[in-house]
C-alpha positions, 0 to 999 in steps of 0.5 A, spaced: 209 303 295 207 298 299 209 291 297 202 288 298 199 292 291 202 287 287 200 281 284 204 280 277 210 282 277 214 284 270 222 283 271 226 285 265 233 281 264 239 285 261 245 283 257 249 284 264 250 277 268 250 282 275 244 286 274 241 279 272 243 276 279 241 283 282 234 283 278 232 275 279 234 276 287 229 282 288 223 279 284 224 272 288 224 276 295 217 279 293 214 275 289 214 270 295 213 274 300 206 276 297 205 270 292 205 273 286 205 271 279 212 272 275 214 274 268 222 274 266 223 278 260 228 278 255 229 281 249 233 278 243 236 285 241 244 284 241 246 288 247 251 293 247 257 289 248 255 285 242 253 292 238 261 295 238 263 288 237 259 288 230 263 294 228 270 291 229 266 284 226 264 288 219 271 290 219 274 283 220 269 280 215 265 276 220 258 273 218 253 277 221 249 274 227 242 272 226 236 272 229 235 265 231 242 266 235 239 271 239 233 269 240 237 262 242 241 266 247 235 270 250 232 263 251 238 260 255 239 266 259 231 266 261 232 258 262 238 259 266 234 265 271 228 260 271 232 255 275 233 260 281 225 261 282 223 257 286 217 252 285 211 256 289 211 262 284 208 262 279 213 263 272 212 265 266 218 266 261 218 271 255 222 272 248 221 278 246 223 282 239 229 285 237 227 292 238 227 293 246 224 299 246 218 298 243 217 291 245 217 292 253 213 299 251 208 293 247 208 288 253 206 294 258 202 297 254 197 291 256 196 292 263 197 285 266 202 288 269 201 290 277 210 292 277 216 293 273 222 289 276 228 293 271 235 295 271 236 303 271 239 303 265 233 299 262 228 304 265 231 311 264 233 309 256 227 309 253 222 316 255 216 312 251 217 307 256 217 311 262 211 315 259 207 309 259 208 306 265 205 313 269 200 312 265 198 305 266 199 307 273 205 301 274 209 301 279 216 301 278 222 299 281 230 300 279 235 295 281 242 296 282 247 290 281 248 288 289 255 282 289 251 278 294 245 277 290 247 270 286 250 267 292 243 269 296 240 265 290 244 259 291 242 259 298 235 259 297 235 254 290 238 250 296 232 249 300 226 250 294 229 247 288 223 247 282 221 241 280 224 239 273 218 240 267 215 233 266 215 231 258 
């Protein structure tokens, strides 16, 4: 795939804080070279961790997390990613539901995207997913969790930190 064949890239931020840095880092890295659009992704649905701590939580008589707290959650994970694209690519953020299978088959169905920017893991869970991006004829690309990846991001914010949003 040659990295000049892109202009919108969709990047989908899992429950991980690594796979995160690792994701964030890629997507800047080529996104900057060719001055593409970026779309951070997160969808609101409680991650694995949270899934088997719910088990231990219905034994436990714990209230029940609700949506609001998850699409709380999703919003502050995506601000705190967004502090680390620079200013001169253009960011857009997104919320999506809590069923992440078909909330990311809903938002490439759409087409706008040119690549996928994703963790294995989210990637190779859904066949529907998978399906639809072939068919869309979109590229994608599986990151892996690399430890140098925050800090290659702490450096570059250093040189080109984003403005703060006018109010």
């Amino acid at each position: 795939m040659s990295a000049s064949s892109f202009r919108h890239l969709l990047v989908v931020i899992g429950d991980e804080q690594d796979e995160m840095w690792a994701l964030l880092d890629r997507a800047v890295e080529l996104a900057d070279a060719e001055h593409a659009r970026l779309t951070l992704a997160k969808t609101c649905g409680p991650g694995r961790v949270a899934m088997c701590l719910c088990s231990f939580a219905a034994l436990a008589c714990a209230p029940p997390v609700r949506a609001e707290q998850l699409q709380l959650e999703a919003s502050r994970r995506l601000a705190q990613a967004a502090e680390f694209v620079p200013a001169a690519i253009p960011l857009c953020t997104l919320v999506l539901g809590t069923d992440t299978p078909r909330s990311l088959r809903r938002l490439v169905q759409t087409g706008s995207y040119d690549l996928i920017v994703a963790s294995q893991c989210e990637l190779c869970r859904d066949h529907g997913l998978r399906r639809a991006i072939r068919k869309l004829g979109i590229a994608a690309l599986m990151v892996t969790t690399e430890p140098v990846a925050q800090s290659r991001l702490l450096a570059r914010k250093a040189f080109r930190p984003r403005p703060a949003p006018q109010i």
